[in-house]
C-alpha positions in Angstrom: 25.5 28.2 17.0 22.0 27.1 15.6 21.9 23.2 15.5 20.9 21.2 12.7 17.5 20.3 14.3 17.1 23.5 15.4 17.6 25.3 11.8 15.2 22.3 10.7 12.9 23.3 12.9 12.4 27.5 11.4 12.6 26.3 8.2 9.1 24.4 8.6 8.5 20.7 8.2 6.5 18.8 5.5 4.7 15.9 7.9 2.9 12.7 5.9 -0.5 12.4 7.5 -2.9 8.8 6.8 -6.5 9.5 6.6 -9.3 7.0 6.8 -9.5 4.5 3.6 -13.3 5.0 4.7 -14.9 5.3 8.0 -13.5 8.9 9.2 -13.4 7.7 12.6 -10.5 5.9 11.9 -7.9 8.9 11.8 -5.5 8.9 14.5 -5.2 11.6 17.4 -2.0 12.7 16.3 -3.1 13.3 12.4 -6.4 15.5 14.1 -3.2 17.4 16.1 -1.0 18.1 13.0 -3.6 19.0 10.8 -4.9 21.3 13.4 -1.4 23.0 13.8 -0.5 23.3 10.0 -0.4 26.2 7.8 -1.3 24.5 5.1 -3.2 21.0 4.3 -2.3 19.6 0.6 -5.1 17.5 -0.3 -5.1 15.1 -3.6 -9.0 16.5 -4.1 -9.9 19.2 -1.9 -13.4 18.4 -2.1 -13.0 14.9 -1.0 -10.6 15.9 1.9 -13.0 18.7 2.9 -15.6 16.2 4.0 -13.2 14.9 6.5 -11.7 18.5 7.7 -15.4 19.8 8.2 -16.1 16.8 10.1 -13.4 17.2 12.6 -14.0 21.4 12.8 -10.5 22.0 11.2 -10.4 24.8 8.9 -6.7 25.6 7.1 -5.9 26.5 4.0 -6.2 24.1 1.4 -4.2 23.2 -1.8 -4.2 21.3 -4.3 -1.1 18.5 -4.6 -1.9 15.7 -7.0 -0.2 13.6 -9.7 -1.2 15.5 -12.4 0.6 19.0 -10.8 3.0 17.3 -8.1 5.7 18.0 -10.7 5.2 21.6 -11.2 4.2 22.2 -7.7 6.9 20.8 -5.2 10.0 23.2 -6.0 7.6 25.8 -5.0 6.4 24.0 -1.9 10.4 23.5 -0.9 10.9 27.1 -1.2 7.8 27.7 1.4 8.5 25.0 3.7 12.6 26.0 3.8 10.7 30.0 4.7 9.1 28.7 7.7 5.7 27.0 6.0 4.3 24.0 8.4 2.8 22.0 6.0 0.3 18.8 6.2 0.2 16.5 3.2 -2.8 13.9 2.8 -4.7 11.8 0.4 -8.2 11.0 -0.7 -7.7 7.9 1.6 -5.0 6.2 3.2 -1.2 7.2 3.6 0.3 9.5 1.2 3.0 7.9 -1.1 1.4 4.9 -1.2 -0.4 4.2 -4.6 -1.0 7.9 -4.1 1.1 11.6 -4.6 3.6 12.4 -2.6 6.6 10.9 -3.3 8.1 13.5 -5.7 7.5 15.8 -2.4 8.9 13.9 -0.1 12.2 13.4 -2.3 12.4 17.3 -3.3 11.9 17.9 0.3 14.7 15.7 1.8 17.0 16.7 -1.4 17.0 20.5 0.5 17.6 18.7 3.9 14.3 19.6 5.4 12.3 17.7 7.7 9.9 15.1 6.8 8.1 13.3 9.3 5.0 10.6 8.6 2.7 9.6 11.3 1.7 6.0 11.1 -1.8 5.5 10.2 -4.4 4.2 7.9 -3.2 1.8 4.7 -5.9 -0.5 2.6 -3.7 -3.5 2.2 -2.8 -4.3 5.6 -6.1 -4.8 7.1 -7.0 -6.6 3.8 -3.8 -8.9 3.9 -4.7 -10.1 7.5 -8.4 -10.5 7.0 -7.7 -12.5 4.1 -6.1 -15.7 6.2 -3.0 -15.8 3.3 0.8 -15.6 5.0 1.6 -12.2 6.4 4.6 -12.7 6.7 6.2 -12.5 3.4 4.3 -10.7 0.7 4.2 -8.3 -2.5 3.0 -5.1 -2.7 2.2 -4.4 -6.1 0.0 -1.5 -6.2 -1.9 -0.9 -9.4 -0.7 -2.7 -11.9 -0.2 -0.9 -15.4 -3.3 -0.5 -17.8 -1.7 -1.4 -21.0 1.7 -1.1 -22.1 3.7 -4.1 -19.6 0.7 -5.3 -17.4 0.2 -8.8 -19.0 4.0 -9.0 -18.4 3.7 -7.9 -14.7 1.1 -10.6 -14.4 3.0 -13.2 -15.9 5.7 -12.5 -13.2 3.8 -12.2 -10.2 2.2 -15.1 -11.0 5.0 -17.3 -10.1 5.5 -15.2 -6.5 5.6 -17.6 -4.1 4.6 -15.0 -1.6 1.2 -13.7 -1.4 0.7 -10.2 -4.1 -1.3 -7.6 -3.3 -3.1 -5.3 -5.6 -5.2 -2.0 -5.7 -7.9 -2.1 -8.7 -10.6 -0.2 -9.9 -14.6 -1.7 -9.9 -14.3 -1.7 -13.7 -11.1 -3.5 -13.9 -11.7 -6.1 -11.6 -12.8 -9.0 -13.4 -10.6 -8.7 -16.1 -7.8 -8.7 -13.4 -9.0 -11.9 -12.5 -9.1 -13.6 -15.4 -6.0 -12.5 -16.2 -4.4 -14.5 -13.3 -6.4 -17.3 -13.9 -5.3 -17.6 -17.4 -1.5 -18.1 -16.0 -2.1 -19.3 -12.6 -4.9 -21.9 -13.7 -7.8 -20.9 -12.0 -8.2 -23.0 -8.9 -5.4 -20.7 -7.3 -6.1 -19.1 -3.7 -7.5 -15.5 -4.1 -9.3 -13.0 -2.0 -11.0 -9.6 -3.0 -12.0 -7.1 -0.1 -13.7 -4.7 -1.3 -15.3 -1.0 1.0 -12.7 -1.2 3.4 -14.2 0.1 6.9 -17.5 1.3 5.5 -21.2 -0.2 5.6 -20.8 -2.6 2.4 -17.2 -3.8 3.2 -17.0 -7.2 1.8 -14.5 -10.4 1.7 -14.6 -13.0 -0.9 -12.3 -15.7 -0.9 -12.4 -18.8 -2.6 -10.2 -19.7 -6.1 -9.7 -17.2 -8.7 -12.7 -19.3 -10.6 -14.7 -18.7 -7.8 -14.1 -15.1 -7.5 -14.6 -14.6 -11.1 -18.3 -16.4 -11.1 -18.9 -14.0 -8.1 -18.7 -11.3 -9.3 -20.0 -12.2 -12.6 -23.4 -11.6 -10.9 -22.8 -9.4 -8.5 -20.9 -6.7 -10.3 -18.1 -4.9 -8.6 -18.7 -1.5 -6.6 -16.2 0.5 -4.9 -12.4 0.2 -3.8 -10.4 -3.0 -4.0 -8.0 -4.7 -2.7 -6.8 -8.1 -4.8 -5.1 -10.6 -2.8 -3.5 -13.9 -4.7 -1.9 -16.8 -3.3 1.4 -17.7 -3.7 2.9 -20.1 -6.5 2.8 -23.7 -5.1 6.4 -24.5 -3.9 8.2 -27.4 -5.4 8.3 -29.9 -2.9 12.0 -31.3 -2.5 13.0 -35.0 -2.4 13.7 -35.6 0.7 16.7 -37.8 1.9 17.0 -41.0 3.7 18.6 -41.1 6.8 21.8 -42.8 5.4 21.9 -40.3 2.5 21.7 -37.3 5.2 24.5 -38.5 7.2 28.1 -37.5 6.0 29.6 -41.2 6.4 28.3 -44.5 5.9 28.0 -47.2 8.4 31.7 -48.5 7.6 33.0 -44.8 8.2 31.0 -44.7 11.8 32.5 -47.8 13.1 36.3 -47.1 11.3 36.0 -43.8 13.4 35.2 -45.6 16.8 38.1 -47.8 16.6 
């Protein structure tokens, strides 16, 4: 009898792999070895991901998978994958899934019971969350926040995170981003914008959200960011005496040693 693993196995396996968010030195050794073994590379732009693929010698046939046809396209891809199909899935930049296609894949792929496997890798917001000296250990991963219809509401709520928020935003929406925040966070709040993540111009600003904002002001904003905002202030709580922390008063203590 064929084990579960094994029947896996023929059926073909869809496997997650990072790329660099910029320098293309930055992809691992196992993501040159599973694109090099695939049947098939899904690429969110194939012309973007063929810069990478050329650079590394790899040539495989190339598809299309974005979020404008990841709808109409996965069923299909189950049916190939579930025939045999090994197939590699990657982004622009960074790990698939992640502000990026590849969910609906992913789920219509683990809905037939085939494997999925993703190799750990390149993501923008770690490297910018530790650069940016805020807590690490507690945070918000927000993504891009919507264009229109919810996103002053979004802000509104994250703006009373006490854990440090995290945000992906365009050059052009940057500053308006900004002020955003500091219209409900007051503008002396902690913030940091990295922007060129592992390329020649990669740059870190931190300072207050007013600071930010008079940066970039006259500098304008080029390339990818990553938004970083300090936690809401926590309330500080009253603390108690000595006498109000203990259980008993004085009169109790010696009542009990008698």
């Amino acid at each position: 009898m064929m084990s579960s693993s094994q029947g896996k196995l023929a059926q073909g396996k869809l496997t997650i792999v990072p790329t660099p968010v910029g320098n293309l030195a930055d992809i691992t050794l196992r993501g040159l070895e599973a694109l090099r073994c695939a049947d098939l590379i899904l690429a969110e732009d194939t012309r973007t991901s063929s810069v990478l693929l050329k650079h590394y010698d790899i040539k495989k046939p190339l598809e299309s998978h974005h979020k404008f046809n990841e709808f109409k396209t996965s069923l299909g891809l189950v049916q190939r994958i579930r025939e045999g199909l090994q197939v590699a899935l990657i982004s622009d930049a960074g790990t698939p899934g992640i502000s990026d296609p590849g969910i609906l894949l992913v789920q219509a792929c683990l809905e037939a019971d085939l494997s999925v496997e993703c190799l750990p890798g390149a993501t923008a917001f770690v490297p910018a969350l530790v650069v940016s000296g805020f807590p690490t250990d507690r945070f918000v991963f927000e993504g891009f926040l919507p264009q229109k219809k919810g996103r002053q509401t979004r802000i509104s709520t994250l703006a009373r995170e006490e854990r440090t928020v995290i945000l992906y935003e365009s050059p052009y929406r940057v500053l308006k981003t900004l002020r955003a925040f500091a219209d409900v966070c007051g503008g002396e709040r902690r913030a940091v914008a990295v922007r060129e993540l592992t390329k020649m111009y990669e740059e870190v600003v931190r300072g207050t959200l007013d600071e930010l904002i008079a940066h970039f002001n006259e500098k304008a904003p080029r390339g990818e960011f990553v938004l970083l905002i300090g936690g809401a202030p926590q309330e500080k709580k009253k603390h108690k005496s000595y006498r109000e922390e203990l259980s008993c008063d004085e009169t109790d203590i010696i009542e009990n040693t008698n």
